[in-house]
ZADO-1210 file (C-alpha; in nm, 4 decimals, padded with zeros to 6 digits):
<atoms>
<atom x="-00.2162" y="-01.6960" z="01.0708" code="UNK" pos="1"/>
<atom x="-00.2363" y="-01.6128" z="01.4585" code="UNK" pos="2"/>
<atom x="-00.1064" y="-01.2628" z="01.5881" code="UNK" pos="3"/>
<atom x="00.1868" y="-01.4070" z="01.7479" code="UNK" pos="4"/>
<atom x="00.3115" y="-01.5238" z="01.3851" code="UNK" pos="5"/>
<atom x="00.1159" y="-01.2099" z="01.2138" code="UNK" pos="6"/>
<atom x="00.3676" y="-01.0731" z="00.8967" code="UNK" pos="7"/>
<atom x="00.5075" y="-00.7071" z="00.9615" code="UNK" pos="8"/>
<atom x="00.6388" y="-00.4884" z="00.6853" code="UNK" pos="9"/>
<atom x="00.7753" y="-00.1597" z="00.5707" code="UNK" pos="10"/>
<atom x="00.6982" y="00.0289" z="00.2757" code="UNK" pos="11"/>
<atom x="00.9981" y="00.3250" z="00.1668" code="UNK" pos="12"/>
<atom x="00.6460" y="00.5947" z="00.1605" code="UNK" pos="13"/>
<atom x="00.6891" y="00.6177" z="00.5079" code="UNK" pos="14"/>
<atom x="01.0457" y="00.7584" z="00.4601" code="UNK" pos="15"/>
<atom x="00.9038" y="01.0178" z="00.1723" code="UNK" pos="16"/>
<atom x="01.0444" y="00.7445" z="-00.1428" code="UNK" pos="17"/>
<atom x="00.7332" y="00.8440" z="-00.3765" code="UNK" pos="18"/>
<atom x="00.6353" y="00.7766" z="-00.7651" code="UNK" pos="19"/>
<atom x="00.4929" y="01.0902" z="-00.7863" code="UNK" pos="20"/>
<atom x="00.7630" y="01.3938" z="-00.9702" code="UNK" pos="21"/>
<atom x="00.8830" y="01.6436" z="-00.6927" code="UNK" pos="22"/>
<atom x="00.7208" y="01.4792" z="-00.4171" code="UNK" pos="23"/>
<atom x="01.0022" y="01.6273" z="-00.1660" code="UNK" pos="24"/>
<atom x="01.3514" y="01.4759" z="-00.0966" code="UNK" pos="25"/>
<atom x="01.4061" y="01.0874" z="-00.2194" code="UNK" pos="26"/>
<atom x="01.6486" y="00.9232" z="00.0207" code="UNK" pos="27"/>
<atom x="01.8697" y="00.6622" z="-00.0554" code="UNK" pos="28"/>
<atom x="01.7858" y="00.3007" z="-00.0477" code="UNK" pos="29"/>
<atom x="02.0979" y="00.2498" z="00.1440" code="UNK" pos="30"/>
<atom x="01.9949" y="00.4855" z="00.4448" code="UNK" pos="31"/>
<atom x="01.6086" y="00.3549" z="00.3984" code="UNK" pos="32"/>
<atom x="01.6721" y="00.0153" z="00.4421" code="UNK" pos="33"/>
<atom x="01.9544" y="00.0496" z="00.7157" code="UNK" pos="34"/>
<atom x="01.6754" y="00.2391" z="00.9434" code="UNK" pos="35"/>
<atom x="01.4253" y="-00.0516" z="00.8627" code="UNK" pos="36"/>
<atom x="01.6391" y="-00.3201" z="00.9467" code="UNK" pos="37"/>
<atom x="01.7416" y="-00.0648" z="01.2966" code="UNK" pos="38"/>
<atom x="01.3233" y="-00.1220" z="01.3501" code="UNK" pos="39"/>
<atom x="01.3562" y="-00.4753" z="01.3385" code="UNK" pos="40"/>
<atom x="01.1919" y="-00.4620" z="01.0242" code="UNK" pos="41"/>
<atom x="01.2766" y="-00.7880" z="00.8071" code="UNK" pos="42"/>
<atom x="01.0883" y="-00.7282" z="00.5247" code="UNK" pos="43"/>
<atom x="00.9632" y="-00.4659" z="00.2816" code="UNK" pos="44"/>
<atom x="00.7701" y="-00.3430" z="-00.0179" code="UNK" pos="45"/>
<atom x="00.9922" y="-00.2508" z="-00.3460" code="UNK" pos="46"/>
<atom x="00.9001" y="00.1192" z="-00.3443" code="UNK" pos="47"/>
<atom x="00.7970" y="00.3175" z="-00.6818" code="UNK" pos="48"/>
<atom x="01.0411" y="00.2634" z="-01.0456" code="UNK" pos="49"/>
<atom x="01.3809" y="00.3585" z="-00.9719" code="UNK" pos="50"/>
<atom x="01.4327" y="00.3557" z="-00.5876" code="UNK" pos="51"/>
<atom x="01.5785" y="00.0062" z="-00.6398" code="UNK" pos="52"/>
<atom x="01.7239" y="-00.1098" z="-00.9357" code="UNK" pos="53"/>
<atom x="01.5450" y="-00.2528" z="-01.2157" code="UNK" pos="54"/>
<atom x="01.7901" y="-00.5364" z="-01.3176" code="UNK" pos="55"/>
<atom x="01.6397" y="-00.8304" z="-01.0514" code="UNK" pos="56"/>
<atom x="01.9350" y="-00.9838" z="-00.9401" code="UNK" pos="57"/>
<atom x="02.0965" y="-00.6714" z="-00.8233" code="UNK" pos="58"/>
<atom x="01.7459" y="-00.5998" z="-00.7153" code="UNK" pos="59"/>
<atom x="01.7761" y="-00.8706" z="-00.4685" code="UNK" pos="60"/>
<atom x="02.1329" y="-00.8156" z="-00.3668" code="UNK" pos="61"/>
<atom x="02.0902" y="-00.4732" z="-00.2210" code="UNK" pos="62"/>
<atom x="01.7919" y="-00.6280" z="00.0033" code="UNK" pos="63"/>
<atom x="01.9827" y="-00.8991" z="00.1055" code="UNK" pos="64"/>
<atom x="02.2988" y="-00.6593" z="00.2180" code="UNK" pos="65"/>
<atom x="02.0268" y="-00.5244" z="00.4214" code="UNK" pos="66"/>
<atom x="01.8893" y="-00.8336" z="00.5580" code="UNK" pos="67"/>
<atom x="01.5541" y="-00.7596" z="00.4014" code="UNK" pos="68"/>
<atom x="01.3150" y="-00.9739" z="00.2216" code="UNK" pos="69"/>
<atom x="01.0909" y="-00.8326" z="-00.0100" code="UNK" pos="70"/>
<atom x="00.7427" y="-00.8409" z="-00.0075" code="UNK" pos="71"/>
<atom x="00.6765" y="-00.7306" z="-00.3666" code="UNK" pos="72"/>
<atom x="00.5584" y="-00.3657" z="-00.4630" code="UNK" pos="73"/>
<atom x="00.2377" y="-00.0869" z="-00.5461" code="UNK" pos="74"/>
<atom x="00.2288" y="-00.0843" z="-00.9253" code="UNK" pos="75"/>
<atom x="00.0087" y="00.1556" z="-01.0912" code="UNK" pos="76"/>
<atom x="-00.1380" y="-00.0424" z="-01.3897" code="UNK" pos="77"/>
<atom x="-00.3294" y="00.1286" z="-01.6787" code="UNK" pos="78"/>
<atom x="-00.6249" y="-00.1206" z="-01.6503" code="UNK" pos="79"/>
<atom x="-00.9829" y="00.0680" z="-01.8109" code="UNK" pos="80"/>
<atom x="-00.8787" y="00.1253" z="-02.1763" code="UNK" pos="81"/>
<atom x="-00.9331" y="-00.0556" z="-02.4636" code="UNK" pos="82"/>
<atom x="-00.6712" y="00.0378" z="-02.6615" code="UNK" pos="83"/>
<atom x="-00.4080" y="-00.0515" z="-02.3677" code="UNK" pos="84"/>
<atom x="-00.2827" y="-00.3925" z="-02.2677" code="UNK" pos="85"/>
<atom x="-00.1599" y="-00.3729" z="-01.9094" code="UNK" pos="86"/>
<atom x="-00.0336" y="-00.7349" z="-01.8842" code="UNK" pos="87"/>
<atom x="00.3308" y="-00.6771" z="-02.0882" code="UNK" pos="88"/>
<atom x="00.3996" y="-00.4435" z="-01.8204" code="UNK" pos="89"/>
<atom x="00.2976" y="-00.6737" z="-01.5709" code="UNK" pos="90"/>
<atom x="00.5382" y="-00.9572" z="-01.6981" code="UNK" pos="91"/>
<atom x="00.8252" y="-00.7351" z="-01.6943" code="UNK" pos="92"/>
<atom x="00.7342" y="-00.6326" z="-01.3234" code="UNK" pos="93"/>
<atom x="00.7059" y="-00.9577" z="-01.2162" code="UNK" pos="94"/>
<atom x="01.0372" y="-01.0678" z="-01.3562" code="UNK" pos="95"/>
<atom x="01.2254" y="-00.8705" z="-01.0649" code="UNK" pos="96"/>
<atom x="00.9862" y="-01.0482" z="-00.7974" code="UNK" pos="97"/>
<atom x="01.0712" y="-01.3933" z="-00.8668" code="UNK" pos="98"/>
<atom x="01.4842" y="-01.3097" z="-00.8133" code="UNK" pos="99"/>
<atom x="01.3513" y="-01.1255" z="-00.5223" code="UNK" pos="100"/>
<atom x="01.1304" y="-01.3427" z="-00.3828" code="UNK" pos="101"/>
<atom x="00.8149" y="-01.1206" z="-00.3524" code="UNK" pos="102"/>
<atom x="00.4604" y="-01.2508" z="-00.3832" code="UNK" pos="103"/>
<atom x="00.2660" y="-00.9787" z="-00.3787" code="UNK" pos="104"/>
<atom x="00.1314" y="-00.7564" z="-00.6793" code="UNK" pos="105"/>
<atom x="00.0035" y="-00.4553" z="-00.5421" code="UNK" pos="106"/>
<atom x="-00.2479" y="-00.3208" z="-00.8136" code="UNK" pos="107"/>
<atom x="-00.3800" y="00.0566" z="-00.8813" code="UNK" pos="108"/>
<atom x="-00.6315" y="00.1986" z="-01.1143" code="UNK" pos="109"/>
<atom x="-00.3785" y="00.4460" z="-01.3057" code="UNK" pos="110"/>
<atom x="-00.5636" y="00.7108" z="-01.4153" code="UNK" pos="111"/>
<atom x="-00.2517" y="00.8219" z="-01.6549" code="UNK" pos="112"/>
<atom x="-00.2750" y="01.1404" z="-01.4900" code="UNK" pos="113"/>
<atom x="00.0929" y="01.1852" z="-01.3220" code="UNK" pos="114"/>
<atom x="00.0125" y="01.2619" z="-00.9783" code="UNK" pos="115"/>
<atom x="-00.3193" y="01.2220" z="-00.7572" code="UNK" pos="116"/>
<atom x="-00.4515" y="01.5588" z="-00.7482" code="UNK" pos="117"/>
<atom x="-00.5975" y="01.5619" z="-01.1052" code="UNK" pos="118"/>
<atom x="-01.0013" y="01.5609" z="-01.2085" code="UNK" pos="119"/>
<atom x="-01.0215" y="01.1957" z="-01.3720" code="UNK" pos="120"/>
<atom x="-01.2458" y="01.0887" z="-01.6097" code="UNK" pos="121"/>
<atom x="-01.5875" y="00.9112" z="-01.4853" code="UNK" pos="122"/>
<atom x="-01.5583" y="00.5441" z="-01.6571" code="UNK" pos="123"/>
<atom x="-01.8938" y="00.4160" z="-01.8339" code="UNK" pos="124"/>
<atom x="-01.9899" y="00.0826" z="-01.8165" code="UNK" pos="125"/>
<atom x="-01.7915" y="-00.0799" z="-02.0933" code="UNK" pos="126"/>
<atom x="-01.4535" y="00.0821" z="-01.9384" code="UNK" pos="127"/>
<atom x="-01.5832" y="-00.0956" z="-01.6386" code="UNK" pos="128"/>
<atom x="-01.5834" y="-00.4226" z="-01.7780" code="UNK" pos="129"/>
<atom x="-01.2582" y="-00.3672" z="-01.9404" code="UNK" pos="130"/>
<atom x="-01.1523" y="-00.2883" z="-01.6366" code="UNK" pos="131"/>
<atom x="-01.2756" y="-00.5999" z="-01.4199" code="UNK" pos="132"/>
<atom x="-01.1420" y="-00.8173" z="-01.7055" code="UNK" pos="133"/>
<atom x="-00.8024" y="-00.6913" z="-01.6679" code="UNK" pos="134"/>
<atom x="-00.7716" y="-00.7736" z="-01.3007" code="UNK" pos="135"/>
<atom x="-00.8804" y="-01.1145" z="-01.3815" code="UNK" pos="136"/>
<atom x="-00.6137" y="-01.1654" z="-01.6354" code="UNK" pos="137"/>
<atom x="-00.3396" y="-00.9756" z="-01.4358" code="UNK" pos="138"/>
<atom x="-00.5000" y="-01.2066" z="-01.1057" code="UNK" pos="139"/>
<atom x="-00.4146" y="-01.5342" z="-01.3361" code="UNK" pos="140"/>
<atom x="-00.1280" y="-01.4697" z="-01.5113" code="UNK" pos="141"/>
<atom x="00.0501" y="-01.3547" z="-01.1676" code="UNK" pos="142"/>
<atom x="-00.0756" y="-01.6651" z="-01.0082" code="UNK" pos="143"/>
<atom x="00.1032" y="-01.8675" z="-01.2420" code="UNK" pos="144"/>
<atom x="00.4309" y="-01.7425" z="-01.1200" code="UNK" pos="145"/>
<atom x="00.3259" y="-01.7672" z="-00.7960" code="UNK" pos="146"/>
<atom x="00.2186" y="-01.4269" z="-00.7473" code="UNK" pos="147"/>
<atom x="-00.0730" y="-01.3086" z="-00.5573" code="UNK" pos="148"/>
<atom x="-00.2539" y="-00.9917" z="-00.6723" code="UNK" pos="149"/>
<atom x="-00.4127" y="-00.7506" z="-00.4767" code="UNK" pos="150"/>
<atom x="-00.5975" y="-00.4327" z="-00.5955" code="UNK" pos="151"/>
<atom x="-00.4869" y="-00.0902" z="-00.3810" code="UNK" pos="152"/>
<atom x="-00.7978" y="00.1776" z="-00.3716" code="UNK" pos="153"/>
<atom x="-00.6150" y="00.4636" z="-00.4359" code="UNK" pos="154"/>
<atom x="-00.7190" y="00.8440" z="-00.4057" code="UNK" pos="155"/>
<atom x="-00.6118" y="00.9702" z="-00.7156" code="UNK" pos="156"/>
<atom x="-00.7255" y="00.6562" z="-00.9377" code="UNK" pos="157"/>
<atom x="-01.0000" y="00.5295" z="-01.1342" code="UNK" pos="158"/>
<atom x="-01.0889" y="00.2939" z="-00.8041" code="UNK" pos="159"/>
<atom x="-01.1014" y="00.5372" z="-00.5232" code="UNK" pos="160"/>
<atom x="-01.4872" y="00.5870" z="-00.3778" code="UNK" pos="161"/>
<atom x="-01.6805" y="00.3645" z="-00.2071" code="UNK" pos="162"/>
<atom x="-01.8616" y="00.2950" z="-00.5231" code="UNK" pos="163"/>
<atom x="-01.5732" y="00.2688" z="-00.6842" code="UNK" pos="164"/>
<atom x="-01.4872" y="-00.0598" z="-00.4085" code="UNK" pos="165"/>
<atom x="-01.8157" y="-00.2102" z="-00.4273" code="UNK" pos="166"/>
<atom x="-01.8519" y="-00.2219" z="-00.7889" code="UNK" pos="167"/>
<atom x="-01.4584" y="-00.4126" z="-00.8208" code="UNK" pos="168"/>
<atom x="-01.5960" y="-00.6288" z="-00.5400" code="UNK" pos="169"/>
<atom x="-01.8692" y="-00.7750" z="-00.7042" code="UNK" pos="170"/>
<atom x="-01.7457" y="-00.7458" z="-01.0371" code="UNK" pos="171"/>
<atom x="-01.4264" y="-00.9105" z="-01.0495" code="UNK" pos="172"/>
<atom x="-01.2757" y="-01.1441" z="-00.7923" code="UNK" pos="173"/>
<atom x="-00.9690" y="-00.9655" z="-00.7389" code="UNK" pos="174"/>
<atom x="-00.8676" y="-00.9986" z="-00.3639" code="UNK" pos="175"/>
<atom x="-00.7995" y="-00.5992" z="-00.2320" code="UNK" pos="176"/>
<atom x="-00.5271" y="-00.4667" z="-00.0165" code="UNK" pos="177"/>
<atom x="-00.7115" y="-00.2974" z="00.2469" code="UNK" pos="178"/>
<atom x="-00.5735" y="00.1152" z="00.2777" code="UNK" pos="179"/>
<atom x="-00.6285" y="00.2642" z="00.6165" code="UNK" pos="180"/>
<atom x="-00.5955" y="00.6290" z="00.4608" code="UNK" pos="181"/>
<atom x="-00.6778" y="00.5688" z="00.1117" code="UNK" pos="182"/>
<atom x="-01.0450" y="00.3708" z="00.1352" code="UNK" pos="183"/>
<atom x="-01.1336" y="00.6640" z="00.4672" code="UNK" pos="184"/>
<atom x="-01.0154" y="00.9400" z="00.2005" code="UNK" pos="185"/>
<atom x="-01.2163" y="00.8178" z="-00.0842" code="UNK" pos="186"/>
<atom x="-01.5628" y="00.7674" z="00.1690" code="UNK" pos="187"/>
<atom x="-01.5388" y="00.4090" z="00.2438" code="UNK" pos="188"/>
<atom x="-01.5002" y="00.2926" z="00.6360" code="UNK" pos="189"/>
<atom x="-01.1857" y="00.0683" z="00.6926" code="UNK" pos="190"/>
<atom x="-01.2939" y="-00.0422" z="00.9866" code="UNK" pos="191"/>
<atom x="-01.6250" y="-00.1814" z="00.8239" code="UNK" pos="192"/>
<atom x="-01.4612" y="-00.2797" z="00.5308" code="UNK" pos="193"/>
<atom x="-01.2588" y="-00.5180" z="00.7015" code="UNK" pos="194"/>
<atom x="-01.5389" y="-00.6364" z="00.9776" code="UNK" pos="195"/>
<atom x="-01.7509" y="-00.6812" z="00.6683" code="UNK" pos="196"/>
<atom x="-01.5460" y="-00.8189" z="00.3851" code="UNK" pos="197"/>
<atom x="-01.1923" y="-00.9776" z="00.5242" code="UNK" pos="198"/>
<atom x="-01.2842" y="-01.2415" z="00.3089" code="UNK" pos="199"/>
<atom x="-01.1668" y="-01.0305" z="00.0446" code="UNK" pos="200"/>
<atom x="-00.8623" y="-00.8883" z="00.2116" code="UNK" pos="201"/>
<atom x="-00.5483" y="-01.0500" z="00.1392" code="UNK" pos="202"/>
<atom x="-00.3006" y="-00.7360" z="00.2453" code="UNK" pos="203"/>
<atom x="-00.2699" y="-00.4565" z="00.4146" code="UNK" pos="204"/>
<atom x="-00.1486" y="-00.0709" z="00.4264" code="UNK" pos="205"/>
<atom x="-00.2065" y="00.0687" z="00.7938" code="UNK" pos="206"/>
<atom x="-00.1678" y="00.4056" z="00.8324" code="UNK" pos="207"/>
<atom x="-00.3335" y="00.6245" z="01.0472" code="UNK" pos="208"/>
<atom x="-00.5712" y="00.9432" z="00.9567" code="UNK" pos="209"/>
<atom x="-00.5803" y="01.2979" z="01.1121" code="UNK" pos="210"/>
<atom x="-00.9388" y="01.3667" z="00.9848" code="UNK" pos="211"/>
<atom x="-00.9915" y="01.7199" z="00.9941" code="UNK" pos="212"/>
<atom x="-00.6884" y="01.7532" z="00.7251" code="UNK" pos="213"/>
<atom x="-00.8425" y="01.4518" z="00.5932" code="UNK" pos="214"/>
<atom x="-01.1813" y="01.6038" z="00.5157" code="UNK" pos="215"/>
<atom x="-01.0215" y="01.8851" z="00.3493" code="UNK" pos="216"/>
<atom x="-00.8587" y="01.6710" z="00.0974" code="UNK" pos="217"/>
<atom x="-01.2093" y="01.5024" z="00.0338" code="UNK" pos="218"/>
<atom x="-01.3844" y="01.8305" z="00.0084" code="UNK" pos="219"/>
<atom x="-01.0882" y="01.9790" z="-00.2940" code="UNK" pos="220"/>
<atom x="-00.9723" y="02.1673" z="-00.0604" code="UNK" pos="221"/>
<atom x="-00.6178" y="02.1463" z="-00.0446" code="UNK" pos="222"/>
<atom x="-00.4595" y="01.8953" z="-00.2550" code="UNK" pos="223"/>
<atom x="-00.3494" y="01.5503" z="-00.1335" code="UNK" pos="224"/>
<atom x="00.0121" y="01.6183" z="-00.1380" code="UNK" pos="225"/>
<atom x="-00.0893" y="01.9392" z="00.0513" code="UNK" pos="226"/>
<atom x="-00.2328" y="01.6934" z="00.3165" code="UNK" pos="227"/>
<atom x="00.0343" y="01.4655" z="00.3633" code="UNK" pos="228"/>
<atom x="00.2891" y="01.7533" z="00.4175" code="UNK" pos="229"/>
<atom x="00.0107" y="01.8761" z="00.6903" code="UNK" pos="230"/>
<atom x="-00.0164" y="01.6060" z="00.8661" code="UNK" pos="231"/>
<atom x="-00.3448" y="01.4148" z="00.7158" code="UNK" pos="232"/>
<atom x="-00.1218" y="01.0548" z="00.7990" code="UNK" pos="233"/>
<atom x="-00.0230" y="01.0354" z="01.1459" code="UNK" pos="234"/>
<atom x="00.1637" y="00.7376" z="01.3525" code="UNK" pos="235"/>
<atom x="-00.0342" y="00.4170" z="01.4204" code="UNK" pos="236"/>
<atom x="-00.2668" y="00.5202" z="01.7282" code="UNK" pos="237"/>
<atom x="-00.2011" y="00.8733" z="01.6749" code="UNK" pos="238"/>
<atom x="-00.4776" y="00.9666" z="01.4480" code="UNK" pos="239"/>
<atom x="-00.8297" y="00.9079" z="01.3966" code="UNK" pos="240"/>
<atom x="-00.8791" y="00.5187" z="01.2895" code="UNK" pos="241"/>
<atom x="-00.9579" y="00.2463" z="01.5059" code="UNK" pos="242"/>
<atom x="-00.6227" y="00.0307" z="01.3404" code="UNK" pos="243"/>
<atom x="-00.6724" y="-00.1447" z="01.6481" code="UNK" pos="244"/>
<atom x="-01.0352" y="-00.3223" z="01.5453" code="UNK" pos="245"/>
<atom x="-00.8926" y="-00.3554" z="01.2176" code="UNK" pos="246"/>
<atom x="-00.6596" y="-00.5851" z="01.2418" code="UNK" pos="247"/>
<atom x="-00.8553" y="-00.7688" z="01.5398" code="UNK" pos="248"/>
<atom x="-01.1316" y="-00.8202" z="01.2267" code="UNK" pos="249"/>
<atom x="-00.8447" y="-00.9418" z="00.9870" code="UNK" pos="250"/>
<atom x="-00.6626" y="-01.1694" z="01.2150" code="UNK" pos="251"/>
<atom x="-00.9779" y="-01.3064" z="01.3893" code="UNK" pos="252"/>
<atom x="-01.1101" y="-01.3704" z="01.0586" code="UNK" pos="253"/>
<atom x="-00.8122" y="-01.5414" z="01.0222" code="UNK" pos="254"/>
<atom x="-00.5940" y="-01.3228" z="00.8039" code="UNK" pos="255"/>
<atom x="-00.2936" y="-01.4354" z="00.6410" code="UNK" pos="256"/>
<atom x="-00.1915" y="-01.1553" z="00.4417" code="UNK" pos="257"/>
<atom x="00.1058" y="-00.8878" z="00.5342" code="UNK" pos="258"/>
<atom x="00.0336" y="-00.5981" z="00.7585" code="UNK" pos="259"/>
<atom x="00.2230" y="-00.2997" z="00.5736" code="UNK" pos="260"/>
<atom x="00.3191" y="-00.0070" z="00.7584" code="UNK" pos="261"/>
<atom x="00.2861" y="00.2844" z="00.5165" code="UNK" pos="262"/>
<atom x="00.2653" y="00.6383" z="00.6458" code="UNK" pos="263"/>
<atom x="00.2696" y="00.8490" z="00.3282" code="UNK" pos="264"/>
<atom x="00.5163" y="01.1391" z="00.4104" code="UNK" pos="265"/>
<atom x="00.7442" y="01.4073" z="00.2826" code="UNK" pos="266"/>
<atom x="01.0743" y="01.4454" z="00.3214" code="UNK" pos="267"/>
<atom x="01.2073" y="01.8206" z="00.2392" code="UNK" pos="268"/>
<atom x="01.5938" y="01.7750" z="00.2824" code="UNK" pos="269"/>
<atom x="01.8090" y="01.4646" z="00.3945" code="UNK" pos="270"/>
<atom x="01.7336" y="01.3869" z="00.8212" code="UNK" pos="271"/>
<atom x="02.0283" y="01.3832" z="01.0171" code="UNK" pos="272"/>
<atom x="02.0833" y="01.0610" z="01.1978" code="UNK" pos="273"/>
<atom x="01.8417" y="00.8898" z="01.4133" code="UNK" pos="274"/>
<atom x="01.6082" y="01.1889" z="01.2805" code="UNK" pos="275"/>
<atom x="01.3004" y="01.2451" z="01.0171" code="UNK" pos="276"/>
<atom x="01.0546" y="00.9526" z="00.9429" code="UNK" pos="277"/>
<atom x="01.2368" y="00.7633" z="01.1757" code="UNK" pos="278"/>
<atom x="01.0544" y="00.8330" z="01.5207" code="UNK" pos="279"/>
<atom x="00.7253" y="00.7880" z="01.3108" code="UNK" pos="280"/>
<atom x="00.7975" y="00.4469" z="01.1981" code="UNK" pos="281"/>
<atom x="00.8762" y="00.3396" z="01.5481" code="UNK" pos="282"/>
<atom x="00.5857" y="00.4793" z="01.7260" code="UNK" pos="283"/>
<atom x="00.3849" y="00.2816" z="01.4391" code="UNK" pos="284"/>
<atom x="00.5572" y="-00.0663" z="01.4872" code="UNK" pos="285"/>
<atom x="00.5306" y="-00.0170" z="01.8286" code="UNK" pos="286"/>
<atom x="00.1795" y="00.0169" z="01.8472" code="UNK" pos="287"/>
<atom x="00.1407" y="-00.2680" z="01.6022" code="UNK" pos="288"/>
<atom x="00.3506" y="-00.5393" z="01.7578" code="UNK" pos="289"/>
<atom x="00.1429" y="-00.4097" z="02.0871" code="UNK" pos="290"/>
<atom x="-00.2211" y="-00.4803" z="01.9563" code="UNK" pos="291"/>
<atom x="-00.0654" y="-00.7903" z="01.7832" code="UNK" pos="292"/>
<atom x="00.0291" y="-00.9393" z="02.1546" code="UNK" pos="293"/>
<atom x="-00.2965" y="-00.8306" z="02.3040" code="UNK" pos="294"/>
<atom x="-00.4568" y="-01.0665" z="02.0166" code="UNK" pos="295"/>
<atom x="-00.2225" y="-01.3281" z="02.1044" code="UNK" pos="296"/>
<atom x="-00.2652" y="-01.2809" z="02.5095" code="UNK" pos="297"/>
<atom x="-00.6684" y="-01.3197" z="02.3793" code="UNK" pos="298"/>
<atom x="-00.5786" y="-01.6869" z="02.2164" code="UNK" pos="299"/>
<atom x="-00.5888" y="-01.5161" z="01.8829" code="UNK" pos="300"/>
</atoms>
């Protein structure tokens, strides 16, 4: 893929649409999409359970009313326990992508802990393996329906440090979806990550990272939801990472994966119109589309 054909996306986090209970005000799909599709969006991710429906051909409808295709969704999978089976849960998952046309499994280490603020368990090395297995069978069964799978480091989840990323790296062959906010969060640098290993990257969140609130969250400071309503994610080039080297890496490297704009926010009451996440998605898309035609200007 070349920047001048590089795939943009939305994600419904960056209008406050969260899995998390009482994480702020959920806005309808109806209003979500229509400001997308106002961005010149023409594609997004599903969202969490429940912000579209579950039933796949209705699924599909309400994208296409929207003129939206769908990219496919961040699943939090149950993957380190021996007494669990993550890959029914999968299946059923995955039934709603293929009406919907989505190819892209986006995988987190649940913890089973509702929320990300929790102390989680530290996994031995058997839980380990369990867990590497499972993203190999979740990696292969989704393949056969034509499904790529991607595993999301996640603060919050049993795959959130930098140890955490190098021991999935070299123990299971899962491709990753590269975080901005999440991997800088949980001590691992995006922008070497994807200099270093874009081999390995096959999508993409991008948000951007006001640090000091940032290294409060790392320290226990103030809770990660406590963040995000202070500001830790901030507009593409309005924060602290270099987004710009990081997708110059991935698309020099030659990257063919989505680049996802997801600024995890909160929404406290319903924006009137043309207000709320709104202004913060454009800036982002903006910036994006911007570095993209640099690239291409470059021969890139």
């Amino acid at each position: 893929m070349t920047a001048a054909n590089a795939k943009i996306a939305a994600a419904p986090i960056s209008w406050g649409v969260c899995e998390v209970p009482g994480w702020g005000h959920q806005m309808s799909p109806s209003r979500v999409l229509e400001e997308m599709s106002e961005l010149g969006f023409s594609a997004t991710e599903f969202g969490p359970e429940g912000f579209l429906p579950m039933e796949p051909a209705l699924k599909a409808s309400i994208l296409k009313e929207h003129n939206m295709t769908a990219v496919g969704g961040f699943v939090p999978v149950i993957l380190h326990r021996a007494d669990h089976d993550p890959l029914p849960g999968v299946e059923t998952e995955l039934a709603g992508y293929k009406a919907a046309g989505a190819k892209v499994l986006v995988l987190a280490a649940n913890s089973g802990i509702d929320g990300y603020d929790a102390k989680l368990p530290v996994l031995n090395d058997a839980e380990w393996e369990i867990l590497f297995n499972n993203l190999n069978r979740i990696k292969a069964f989704a393949a056969s329906m034509g499904v790529q799978s991607v595993l999301h480091p996640h603060v919050g989840t049993m795959v959130e440090t930098q140890d955490h990323i190098m021991r999935v790296l070299h123990g299971s062959t899962i491709p990753f979806c590269l975080d901005t906010g999440h991997m800088l969060i949980g001590g691992t640098d995006p922008v070497a990550f994807a200099e270093k290993h874009a081999d390995r990257v096959a999508h993409s969140h991008l948000k951007d990272v006001d640090l000091t609130w940032a290294k409060k969250v790392q320290a226990g400071e103030i809770s990660y939801y406590d963040g995000v309503t202070k500001g830790l994610y901030r507009p593409l080039g309005q924060g602290d990472v270099d987004i710009r080297a990081i997708v110059r890496s991935l698309i020099i490297a030659g990257y063919a994966g989505w680049f996802v704009l997801e600024q995890d926010n909160v929404v406290t009451s319903e924006p009137t119109k043309g207000a709320g996440p709104l202004a913060d998605a454009l800036a982002s898309v903006t910036f994006l589309r911007g570095v993209l035609s640099e690239l291409a200007a470059e021969g890139h």
